[in-house]
C-alpha positions as CSV (number, residue, x, y, z in Angstrom):
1,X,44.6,-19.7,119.4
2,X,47.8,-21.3,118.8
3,X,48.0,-24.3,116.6
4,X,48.4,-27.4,118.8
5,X,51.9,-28.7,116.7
6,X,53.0,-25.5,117.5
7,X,53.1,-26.1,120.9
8,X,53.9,-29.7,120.8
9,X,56.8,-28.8,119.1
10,X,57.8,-25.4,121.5
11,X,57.7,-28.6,124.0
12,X,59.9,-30.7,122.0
13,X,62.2,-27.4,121.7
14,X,62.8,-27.2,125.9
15,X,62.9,-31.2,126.5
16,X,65.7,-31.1,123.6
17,X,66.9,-27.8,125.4
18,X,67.2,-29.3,128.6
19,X,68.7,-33.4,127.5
20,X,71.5,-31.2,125.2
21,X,73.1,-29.8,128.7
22,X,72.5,-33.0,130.5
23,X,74.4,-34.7,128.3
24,X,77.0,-32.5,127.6
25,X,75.9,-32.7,124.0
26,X,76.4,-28.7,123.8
27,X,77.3,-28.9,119.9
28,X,73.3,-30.0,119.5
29,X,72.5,-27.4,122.1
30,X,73.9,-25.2,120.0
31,X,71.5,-26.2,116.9
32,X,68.6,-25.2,118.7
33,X,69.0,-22.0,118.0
34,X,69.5,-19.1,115.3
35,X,72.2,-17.3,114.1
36,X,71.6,-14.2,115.3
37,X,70.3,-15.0,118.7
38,X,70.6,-13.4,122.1
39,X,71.4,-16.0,125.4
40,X,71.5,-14.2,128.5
41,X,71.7,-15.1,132.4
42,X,70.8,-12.1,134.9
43,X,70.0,-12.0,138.5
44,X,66.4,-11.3,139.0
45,X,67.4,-8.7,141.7
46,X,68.6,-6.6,138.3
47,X,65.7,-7.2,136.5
48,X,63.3,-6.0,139.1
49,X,65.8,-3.2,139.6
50,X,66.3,-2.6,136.4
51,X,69.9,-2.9,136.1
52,X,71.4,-4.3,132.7
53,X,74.4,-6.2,134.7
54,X,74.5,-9.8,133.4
55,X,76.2,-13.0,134.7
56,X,76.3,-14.4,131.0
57,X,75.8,-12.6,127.6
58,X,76.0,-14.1,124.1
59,X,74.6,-11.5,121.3
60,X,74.8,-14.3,118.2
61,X,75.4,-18.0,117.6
62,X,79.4,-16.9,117.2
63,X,79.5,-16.3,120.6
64,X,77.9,-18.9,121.8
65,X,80.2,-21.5,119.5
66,X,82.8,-19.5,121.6
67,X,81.7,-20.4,124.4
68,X,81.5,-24.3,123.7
69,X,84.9,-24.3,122.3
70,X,85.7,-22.7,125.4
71,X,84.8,-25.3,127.6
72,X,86.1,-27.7,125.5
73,X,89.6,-26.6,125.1
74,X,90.4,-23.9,127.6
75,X,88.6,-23.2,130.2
76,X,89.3,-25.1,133.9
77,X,86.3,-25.9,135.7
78,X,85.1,-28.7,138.4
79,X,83.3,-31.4,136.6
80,X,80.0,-32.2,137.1
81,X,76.8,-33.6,135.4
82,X,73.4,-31.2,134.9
83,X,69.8,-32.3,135.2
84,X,67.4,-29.4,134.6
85,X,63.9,-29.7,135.4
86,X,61.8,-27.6,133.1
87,X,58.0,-27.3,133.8
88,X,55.2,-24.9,133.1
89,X,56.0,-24.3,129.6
90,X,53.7,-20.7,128.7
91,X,53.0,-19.7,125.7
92,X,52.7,-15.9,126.5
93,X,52.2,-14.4,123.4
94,X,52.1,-14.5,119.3
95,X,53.9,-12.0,118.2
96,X,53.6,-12.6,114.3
97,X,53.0,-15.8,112.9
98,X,56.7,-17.3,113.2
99,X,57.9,-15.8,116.8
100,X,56.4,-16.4,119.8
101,X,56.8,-15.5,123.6
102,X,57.0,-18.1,125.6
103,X,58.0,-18.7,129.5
104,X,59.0,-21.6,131.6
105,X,60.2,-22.6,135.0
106,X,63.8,-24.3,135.5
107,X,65.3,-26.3,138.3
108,X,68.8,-26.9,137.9
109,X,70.7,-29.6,139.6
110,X,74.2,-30.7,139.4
111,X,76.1,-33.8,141.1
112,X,80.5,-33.9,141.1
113,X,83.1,-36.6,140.8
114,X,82.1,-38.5,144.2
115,X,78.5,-38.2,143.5
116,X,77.6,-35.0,145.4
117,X,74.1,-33.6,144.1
118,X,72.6,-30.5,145.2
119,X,70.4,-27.6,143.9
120,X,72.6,-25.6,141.7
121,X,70.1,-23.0,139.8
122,X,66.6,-22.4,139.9
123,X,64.4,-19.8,137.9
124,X,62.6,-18.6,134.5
125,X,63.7,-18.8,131.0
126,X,61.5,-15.6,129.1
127,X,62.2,-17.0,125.2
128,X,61.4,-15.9,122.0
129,X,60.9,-18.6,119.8
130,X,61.3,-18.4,116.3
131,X,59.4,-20.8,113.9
132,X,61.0,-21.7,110.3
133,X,58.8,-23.9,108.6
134,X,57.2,-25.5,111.7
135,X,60.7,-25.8,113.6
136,X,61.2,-23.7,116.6
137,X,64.5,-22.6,117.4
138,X,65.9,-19.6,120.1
139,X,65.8,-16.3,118.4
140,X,66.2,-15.4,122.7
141,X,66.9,-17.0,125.8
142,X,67.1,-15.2,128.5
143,X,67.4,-17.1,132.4
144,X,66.0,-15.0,135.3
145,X,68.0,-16.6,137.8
146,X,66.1,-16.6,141.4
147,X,69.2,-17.6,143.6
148,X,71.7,-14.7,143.2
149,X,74.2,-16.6,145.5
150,X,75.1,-19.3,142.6
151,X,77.0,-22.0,144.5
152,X,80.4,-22.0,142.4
153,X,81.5,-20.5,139.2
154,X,79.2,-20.8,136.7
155,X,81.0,-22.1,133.3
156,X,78.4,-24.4,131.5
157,X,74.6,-23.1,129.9
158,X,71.8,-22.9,132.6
């Protein structure tokens, strides 16, 4: 049985997850998880077929600072604002007593400059969450990502 402040806070952990990108706070986004993490985005056509192909892969925290700075100084993209939906929040599993598995479901919508909203993303996050005295962070994320055909380049987190 898992502890209930456990899970209250894995559900802290995704509504921070998900109000970091909305914002465009990704520095905080960043805090949510460990140094040596894994972040990966893969279409779910390769994970049923077993393919390793990725759209998006960050092995450690380095690259995902690299990423963010990225964005921030370098990279051209069309700008636009997120709001992710994130629901069914599953514990799945315990594997000791600091990580567990946990899945959720993810809607992902983005809006441009004249106010242009439509379905951008939608999917499952598979996480392992790490716990370090009672604060969960991402040792893993990885997004399943059910629409293959992804509107328009993808340049910020899902």
């Amino acid at each position: 049985m898992i502890e209930v402040e456990k899970r209250f806070a894995i559900e802290d952990l995704y509504s921070a997850y998900g109000s970091c990108l909305d914002n465009d706070k990704l520095e905080e986004w960043l805090d949510l998880f460990v140094e040596k993490c894994v972040y990966k985005i893969t279409p779910k056509q390769n994970v049923t077929l077993g393919l390793p192909v990725t759209l998006m892969l960050c092995e450690n925290k380095n690259m995902l600072r690299d990423r963010i700075v990225s964005l921030r100084q370098a990279n051209e993209y069309s700008i636009h604002t997120d709001k992710h939906l994130i629901s069914n929040v599953c514990i799945k599993a315990e594997v000791d007593a600091n990580i567990m598995m946990v899945e959720a479901n993810y809607a992902l919508f983005q809006t441009d400059n004249e106010g242009n909203g439509s379905l951008y993303s939608f999917g499952t996050y598979i996480d392992e969450v790490f716990f370090n005295k009672n604060v969960p962070k991402f040792l893993s994320k990885t997004v399943i990502v059910e629409n293959w055909s992804i509107p328009h380049m993808l340049s910020t987190p899902i």
